[in-house]
Each structure stands twice: as structure tokens, then as C-alpha cells.
DSSP file (Angstrom, degrees, kcal/mol; ACC not computed):
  #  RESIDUE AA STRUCTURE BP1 BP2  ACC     N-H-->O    O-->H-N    N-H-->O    O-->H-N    TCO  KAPPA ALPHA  PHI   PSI    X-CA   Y-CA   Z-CA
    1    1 A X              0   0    0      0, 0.0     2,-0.4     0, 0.0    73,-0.0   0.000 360.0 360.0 360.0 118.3  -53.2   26.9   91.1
    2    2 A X        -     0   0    0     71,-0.1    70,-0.2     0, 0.0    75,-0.0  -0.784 360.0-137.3-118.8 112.0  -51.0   24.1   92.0
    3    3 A X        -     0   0    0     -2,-0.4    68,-0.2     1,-0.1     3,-0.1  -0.007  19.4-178.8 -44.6 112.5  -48.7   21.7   89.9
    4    4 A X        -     0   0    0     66,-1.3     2,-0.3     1,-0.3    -1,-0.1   0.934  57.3 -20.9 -75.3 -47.8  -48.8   18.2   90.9
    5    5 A X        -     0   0    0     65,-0.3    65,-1.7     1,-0.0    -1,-0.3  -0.960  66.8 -86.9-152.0 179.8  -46.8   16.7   88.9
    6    6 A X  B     +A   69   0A   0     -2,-0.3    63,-0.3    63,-0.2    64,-0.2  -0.329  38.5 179.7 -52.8 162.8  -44.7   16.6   85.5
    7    7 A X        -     0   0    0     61,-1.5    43,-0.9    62,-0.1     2,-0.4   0.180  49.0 -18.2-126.8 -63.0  -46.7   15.2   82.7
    8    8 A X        -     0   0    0     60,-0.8     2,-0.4    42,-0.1    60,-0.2  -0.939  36.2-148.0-167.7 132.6  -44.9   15.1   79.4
    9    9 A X        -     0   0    0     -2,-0.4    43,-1.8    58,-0.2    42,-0.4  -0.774  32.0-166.1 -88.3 141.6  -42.0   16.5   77.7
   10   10 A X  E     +cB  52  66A   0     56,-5.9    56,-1.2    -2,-0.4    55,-1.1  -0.967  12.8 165.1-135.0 140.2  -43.1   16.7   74.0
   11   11 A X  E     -cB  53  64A   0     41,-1.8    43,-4.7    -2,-0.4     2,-0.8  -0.851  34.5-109.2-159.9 148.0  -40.7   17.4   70.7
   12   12 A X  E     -cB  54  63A   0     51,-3.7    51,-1.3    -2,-0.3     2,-0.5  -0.795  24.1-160.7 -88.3 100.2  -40.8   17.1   67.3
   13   13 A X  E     -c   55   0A   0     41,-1.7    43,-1.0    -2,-0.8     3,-0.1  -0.752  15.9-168.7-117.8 122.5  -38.7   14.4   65.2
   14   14 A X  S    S+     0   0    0     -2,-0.5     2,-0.6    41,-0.2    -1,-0.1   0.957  99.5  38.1 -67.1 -34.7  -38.0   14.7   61.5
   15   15 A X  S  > S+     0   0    0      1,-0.1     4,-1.0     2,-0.1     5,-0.2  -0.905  77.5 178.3 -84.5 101.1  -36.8   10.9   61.6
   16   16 A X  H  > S+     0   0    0     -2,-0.6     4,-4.0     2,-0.2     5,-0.3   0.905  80.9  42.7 -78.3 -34.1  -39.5    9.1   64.3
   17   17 A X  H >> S+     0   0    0      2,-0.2     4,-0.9     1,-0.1     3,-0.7   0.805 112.8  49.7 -69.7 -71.1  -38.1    5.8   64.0
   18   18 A X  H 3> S+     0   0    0      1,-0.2     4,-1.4     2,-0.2    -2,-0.2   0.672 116.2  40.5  -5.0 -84.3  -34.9    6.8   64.1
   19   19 A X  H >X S+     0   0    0     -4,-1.0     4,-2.3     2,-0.2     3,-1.9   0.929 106.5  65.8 -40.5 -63.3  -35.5    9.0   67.3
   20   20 A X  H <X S+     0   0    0     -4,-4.0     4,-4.0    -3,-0.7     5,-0.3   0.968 108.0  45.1 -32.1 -65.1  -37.9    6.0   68.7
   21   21 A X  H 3< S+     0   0    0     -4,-0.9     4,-0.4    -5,-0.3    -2,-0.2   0.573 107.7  53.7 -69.9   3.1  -34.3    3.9   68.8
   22   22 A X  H <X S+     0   0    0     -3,-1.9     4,-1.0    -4,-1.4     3,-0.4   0.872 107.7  48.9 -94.7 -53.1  -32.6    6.4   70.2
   23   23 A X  H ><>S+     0   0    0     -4,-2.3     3,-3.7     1,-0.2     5,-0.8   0.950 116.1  49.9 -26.6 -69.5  -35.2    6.8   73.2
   24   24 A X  G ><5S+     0   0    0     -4,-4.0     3,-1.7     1,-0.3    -1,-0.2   0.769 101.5  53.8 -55.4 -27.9  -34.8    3.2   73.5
   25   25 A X  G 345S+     0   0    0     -3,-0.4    -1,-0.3    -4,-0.4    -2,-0.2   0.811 105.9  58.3 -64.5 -19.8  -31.5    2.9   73.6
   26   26 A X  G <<5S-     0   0    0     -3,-3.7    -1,-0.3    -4,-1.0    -2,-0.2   0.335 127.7 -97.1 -97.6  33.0  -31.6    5.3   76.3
   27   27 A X  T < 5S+     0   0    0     -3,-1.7    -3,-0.2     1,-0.3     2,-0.2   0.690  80.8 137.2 100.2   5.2  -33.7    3.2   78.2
   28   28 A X      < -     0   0    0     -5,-0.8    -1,-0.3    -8,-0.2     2,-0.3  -0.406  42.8-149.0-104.8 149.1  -37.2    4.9   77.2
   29   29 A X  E     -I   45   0B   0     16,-0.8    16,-1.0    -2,-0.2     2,-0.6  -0.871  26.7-114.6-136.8 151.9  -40.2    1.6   76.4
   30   30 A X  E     -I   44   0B   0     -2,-0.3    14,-0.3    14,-0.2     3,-0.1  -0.800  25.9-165.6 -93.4 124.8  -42.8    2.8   73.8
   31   31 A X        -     0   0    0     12,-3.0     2,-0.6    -2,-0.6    -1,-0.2   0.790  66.2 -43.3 -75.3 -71.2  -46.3    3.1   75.2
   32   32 A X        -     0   0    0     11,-0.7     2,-1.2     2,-0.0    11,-0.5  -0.792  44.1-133.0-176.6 146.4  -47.9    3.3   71.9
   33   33 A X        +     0   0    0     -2,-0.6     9,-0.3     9,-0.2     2,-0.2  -0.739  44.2 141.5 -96.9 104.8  -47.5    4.9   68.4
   34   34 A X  E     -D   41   0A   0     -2,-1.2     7,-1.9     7,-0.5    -2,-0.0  -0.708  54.5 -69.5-127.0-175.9  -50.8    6.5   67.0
   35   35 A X  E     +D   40   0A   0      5,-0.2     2,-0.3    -2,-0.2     5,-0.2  -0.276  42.9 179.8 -54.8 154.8  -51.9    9.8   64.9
   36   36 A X  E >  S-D   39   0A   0      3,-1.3     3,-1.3    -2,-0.0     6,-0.0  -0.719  71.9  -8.2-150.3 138.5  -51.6   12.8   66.8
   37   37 A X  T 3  S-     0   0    0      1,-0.4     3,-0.1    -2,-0.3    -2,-0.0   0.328 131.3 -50.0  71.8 -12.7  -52.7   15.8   64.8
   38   38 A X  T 3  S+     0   0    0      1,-0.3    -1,-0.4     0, 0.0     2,-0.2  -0.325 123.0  96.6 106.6 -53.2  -53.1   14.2   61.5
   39   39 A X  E <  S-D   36   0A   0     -3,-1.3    -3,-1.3     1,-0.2    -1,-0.3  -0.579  79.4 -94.2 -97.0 138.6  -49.1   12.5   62.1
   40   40 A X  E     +D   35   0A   0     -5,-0.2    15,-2.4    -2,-0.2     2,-0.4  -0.003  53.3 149.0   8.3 108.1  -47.4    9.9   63.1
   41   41 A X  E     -DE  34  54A   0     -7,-1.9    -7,-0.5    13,-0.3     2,-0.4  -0.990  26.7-150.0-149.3 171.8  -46.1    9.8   67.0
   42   42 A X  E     - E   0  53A   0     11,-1.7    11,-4.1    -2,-0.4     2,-0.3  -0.917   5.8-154.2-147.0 158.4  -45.3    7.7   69.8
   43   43 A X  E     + E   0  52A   0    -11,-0.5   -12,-3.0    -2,-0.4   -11,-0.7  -0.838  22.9 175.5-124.7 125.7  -45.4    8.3   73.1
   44   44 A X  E     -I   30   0B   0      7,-3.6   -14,-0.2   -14,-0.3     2,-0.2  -0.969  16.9-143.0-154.1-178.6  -42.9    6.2   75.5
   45   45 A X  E     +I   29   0B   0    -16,-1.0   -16,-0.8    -2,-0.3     2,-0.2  -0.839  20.2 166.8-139.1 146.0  -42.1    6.2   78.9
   46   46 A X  B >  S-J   49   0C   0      3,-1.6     3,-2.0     4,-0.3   -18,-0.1  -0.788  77.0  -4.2-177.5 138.9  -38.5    5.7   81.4
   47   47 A X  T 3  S-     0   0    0      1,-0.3     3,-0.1    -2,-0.2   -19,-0.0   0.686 128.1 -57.7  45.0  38.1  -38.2    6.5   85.2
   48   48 A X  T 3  S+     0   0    0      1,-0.2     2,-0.4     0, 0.0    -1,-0.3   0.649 107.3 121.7  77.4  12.0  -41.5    7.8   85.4
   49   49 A X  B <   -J   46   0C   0     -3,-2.0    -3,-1.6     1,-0.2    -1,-0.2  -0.981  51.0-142.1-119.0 125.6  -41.1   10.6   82.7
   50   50 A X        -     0   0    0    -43,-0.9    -4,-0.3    -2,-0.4    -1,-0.2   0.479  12.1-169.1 -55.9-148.1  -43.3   10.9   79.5
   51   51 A X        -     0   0    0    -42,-0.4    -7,-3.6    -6,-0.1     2,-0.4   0.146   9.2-155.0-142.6 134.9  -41.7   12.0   76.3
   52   52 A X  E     -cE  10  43A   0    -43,-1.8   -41,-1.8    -9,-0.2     2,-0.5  -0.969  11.4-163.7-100.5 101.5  -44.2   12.8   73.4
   53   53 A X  E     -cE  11  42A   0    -11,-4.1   -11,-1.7    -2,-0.4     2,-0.8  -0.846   8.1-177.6-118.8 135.9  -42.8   12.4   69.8
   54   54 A X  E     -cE  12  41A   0    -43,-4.7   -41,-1.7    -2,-0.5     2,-0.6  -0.840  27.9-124.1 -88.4 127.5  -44.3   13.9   66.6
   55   55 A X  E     -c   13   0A   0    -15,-2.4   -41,-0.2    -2,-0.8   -43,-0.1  -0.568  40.9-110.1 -50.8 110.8  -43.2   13.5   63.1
   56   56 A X        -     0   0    0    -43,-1.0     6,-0.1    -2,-0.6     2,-0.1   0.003  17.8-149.0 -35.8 128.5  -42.6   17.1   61.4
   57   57 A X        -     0   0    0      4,-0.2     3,-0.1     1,-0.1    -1,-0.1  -0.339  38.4 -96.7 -68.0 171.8  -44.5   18.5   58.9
   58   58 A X  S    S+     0   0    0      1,-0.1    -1,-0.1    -2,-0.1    -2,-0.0   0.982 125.7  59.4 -58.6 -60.0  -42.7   21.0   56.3
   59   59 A X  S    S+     0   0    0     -3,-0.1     2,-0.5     1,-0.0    -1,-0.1   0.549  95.5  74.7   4.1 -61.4  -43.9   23.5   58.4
   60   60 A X  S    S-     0   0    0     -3,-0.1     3,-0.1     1,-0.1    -4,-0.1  -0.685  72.9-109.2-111.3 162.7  -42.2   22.7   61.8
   61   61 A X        -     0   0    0     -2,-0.5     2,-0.3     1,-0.1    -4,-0.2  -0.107  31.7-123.2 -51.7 153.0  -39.1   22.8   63.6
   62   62 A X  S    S+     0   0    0     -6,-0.1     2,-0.3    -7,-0.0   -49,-0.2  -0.767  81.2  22.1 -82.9 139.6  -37.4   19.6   64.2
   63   63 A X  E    S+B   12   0A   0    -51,-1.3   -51,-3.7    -2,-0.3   -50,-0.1  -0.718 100.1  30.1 136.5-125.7  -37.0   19.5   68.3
   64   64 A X  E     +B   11   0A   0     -2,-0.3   -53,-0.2   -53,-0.2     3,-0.1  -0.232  46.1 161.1 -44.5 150.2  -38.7   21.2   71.6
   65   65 A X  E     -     0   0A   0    -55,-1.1    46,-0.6     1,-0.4     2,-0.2   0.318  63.5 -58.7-125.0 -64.3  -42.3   22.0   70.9
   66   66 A X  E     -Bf  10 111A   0    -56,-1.2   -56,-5.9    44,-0.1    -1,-0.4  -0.828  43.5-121.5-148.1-165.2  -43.5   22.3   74.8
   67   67 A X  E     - f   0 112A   0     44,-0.7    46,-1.5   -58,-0.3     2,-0.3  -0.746  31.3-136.7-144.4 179.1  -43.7   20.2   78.5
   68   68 A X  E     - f   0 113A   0     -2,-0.3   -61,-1.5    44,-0.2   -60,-0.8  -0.968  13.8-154.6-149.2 111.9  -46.6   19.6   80.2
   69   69 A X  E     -Af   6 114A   0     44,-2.4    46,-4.1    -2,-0.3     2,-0.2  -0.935  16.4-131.6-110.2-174.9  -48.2   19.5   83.6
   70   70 A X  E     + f   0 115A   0    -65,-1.7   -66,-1.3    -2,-0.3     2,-0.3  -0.609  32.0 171.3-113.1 158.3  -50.8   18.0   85.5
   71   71 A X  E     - f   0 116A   0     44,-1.1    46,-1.3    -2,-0.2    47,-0.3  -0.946  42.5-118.0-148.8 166.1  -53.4   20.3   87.8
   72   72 A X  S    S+     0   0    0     -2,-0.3     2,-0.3     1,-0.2    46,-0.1   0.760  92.3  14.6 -74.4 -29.1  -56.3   19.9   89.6
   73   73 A X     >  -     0   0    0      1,-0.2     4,-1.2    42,-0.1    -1,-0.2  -0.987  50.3-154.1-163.0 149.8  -58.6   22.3   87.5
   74   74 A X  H  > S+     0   0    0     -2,-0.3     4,-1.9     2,-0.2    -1,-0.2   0.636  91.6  51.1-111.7 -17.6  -58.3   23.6   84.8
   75   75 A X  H  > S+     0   0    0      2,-0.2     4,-2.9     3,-0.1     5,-0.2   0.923 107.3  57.2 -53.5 -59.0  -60.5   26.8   85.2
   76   76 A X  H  > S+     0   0    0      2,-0.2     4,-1.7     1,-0.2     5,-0.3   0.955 105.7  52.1 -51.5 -71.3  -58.7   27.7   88.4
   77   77 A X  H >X S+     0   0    0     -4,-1.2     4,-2.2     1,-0.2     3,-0.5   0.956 115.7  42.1 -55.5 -67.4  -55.2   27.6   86.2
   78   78 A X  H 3X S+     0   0    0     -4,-1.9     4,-6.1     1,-0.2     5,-0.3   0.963 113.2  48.5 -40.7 -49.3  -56.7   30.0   83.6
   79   79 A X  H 3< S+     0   0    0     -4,-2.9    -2,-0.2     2,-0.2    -1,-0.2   0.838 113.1  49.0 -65.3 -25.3  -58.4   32.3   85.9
   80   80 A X  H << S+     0   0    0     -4,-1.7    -1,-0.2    -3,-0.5    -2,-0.2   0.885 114.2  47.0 -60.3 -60.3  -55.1   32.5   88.0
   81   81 A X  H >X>S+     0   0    0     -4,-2.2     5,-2.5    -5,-0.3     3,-1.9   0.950 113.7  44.1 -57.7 -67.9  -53.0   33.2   84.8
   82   82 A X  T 3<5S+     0   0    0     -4,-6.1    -1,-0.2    -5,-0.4    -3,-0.1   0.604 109.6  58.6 -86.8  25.1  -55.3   35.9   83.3
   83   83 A X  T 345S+     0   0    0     -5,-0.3    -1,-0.3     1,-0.1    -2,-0.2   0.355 107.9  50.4 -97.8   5.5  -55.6   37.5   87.0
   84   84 A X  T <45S-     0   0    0     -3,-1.9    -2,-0.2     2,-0.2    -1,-0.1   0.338 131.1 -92.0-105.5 -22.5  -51.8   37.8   86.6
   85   85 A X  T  <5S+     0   0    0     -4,-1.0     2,-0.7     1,-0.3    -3,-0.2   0.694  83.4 132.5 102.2   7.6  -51.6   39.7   82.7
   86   86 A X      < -     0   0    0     -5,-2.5    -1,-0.3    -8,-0.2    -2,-0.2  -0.913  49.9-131.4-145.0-179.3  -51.4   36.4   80.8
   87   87 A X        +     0   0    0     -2,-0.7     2,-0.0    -5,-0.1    -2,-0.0   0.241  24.7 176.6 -50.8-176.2  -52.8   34.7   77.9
   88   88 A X        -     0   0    0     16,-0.1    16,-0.2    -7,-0.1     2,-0.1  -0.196  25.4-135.0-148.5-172.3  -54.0   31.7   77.6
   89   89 A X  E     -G  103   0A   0     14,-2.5    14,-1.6    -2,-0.0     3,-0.2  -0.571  51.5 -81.3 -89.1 140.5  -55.9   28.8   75.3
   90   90 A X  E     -G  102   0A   0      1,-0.4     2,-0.2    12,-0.2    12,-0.2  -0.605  14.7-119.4 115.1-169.9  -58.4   26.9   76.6
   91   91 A X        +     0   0    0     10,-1.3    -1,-0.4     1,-0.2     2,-0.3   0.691  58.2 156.7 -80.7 170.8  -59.0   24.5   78.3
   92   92 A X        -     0   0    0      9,-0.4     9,-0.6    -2,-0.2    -1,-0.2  -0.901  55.2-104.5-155.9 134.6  -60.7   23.1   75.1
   93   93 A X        -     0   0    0     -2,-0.3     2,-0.5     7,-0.3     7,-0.2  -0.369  33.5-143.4 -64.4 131.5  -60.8   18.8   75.3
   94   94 A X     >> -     0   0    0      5,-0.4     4,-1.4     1,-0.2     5,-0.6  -0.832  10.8-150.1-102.5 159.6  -57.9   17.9   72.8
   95   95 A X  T  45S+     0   0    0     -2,-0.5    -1,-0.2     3,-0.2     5,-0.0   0.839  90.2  59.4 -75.2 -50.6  -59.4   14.2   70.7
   96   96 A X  T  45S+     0   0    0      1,-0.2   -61,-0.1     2,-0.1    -2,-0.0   0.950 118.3  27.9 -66.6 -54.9  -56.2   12.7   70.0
   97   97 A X  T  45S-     0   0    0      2,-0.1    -1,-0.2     1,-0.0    -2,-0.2   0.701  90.2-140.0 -57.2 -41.4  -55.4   12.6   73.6
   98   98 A X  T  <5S+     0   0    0     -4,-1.4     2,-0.3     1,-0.2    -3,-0.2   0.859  70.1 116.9  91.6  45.1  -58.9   12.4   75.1
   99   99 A X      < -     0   0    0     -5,-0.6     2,-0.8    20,-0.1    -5,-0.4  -0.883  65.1-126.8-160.2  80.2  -57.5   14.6   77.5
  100  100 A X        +     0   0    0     20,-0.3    16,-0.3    -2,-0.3    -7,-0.3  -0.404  34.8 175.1 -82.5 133.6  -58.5   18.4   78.4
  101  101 A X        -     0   0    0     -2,-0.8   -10,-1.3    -9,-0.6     2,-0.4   0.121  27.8-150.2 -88.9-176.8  -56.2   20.6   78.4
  102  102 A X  E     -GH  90 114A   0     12,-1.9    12,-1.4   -11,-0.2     2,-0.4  -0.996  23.4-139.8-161.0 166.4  -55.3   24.5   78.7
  103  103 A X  E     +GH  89 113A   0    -14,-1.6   -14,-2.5    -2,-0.4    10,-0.2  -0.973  17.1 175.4-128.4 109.2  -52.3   26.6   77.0
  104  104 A X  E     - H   0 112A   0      8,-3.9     8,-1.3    -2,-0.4     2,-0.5  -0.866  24.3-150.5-128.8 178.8  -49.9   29.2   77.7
  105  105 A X  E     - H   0 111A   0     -2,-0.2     6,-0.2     6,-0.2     2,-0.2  -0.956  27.2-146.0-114.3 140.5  -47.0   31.1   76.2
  106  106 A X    >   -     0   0    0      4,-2.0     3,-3.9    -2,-0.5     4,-0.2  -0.667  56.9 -71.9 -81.8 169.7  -43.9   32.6   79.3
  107  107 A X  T 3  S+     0   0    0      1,-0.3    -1,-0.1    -2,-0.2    -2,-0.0   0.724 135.8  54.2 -21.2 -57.9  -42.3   35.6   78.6
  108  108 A X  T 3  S-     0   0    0      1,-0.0    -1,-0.3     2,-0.0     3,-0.1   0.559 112.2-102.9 -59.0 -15.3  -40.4   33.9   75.8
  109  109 A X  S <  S+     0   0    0     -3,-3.9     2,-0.2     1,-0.2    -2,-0.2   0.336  71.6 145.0  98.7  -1.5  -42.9   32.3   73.7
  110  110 A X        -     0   0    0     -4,-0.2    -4,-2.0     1,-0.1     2,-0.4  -0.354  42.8-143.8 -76.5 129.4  -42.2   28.8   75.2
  111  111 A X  E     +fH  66 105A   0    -46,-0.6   -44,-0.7    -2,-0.2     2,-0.3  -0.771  24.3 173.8-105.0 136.3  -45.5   27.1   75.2
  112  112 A X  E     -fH  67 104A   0     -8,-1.3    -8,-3.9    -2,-0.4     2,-0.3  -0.991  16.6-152.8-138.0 155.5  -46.0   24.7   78.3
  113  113 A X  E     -fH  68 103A   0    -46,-1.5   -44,-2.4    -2,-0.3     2,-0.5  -0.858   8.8-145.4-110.5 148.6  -49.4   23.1   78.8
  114  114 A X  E     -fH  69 102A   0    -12,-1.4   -12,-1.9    -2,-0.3     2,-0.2  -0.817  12.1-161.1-112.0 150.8  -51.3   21.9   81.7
  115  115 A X  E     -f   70   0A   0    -46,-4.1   -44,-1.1    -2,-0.5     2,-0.3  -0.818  40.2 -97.1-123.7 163.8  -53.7   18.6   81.5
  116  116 A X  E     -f   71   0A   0    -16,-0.3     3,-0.3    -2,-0.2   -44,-0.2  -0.347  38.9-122.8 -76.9 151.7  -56.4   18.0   84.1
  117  117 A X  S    S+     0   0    0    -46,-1.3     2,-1.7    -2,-0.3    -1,-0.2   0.926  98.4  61.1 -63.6 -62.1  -54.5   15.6   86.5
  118  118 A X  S    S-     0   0    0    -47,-0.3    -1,-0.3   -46,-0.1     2,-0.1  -0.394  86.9-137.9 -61.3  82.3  -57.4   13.1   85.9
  119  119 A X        +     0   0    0     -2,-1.7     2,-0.2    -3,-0.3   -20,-0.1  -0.001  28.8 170.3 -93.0 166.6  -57.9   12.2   82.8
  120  120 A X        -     0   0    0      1,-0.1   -20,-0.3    -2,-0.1    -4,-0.1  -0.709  40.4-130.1-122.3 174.8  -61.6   11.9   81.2
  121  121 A X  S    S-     0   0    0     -2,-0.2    -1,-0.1   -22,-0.1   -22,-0.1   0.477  93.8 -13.8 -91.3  -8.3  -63.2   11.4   78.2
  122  122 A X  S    S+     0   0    0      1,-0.4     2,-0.2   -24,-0.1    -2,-0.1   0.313 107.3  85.7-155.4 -49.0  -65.8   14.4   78.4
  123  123 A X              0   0    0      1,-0.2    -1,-0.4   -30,-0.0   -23,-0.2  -0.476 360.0 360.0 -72.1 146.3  -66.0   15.7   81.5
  124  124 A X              0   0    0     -2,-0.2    -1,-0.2    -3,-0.1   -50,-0.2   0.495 360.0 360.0 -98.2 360.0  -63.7   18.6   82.9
């Protein structure tokens, strides 16, 4: 399995506008604000780095949720990963994104996800 590139750091904001104008101030341009999940987010963009923000349910944490990268296949990353001893979800086509993906936890619980580096609307 090899990582091409970053794709998107993504976090959780109890305020989103609030948090939208703080991105921007730091220089971050808004792609576009849609549902994700059922909620509220935006998505923006600065120096070639993604940042994914959700609005909190009661339920979740305000902050990190995971990061993201891009791979060539997404089979190959699982099958690599559980020939190693770990877990993970997927890949299963996510909607909101249009985008399939796959899922793991490290050692810590930290979930990072990998996307297919091309993305499609059905095919993996």
C-alpha cells in the first residue's frame, strides 16, 4: 500500500460559523458548505490542504475526529492492514462525499481514513 498524498484533516465544531471565520481569517477559502451526516459542514481549502468541518451533535466531542489519505486501491490497503493484525471498515462508498472510502483505528484509537485517490461516483 502506498500513500500518495494528504487528503483532509477533519474536526468537529460546536460553533461552525464561528470556526468558518476563524479558518478564513487564517487564510483557509470555503469550497462549499453542505450536509454531511445529517449536519451542517463546510469543507475549505489553503496551501493545498483540505480541512473538513462538522457541526457537533450532543453526542460528540468538539475538535479532532480523524485525517485522511489518498491511495491507489482500496482493497490492497485493507488486505495489507489485516495481513498486519489490524482492523478495519470498509471500503464501503460513503454518499455524502460520493467518495469510497476505508477505515482504521492505530494503536490509540485515532481513526485515520484512506479515500481512493480518484474519486468516483460508483465504481471502486
Amino acid at each position: 500500500m502506498k500513500i500518495k498524498a494528504m487528503d483532509h484533516l477533519h474536526f468537529f465544531a460546536t460553533d461552525l460559523d464561528e470556526t468558518i471565520g476563524f479558518y478564513e481569517a487564517l487564510g483557509f477559502t470555503v469550497i462549499r458548505r453542505h450536509k454531511h451526516g445529517g449536519r451542517e459542514a463546510a469543507q475549505l481549502t489553503a496551501g493545498g490542504l483540505t480541512v473538513d468541518l462538522n457541526q457537533t451533535r450532543a453526542a460528540d466531542n468538539p475538535g479532532y475526529s480523524h485525517f485522511a489519505v489518498k491511495v491507489d486501491d482500496l482493497e490492497e490497503a485493507a488486505g495489507t492492514l489485516k495481513a498486519k493484525g489490524y482492523d478495519s471498515d470498509g471500503p464501503t462508498f460513503n454518499q455524502d462525499t460520493g467518495r469510497w472510502i476505508l477505515t482504521a483505528r492505530d494503536p490509540n484509537g485515532f481513526l485515520v481514513q484512506m479515500v481512493k485517490a480518484e474519486p468516483q461516483t460508483q465504481g471502486r
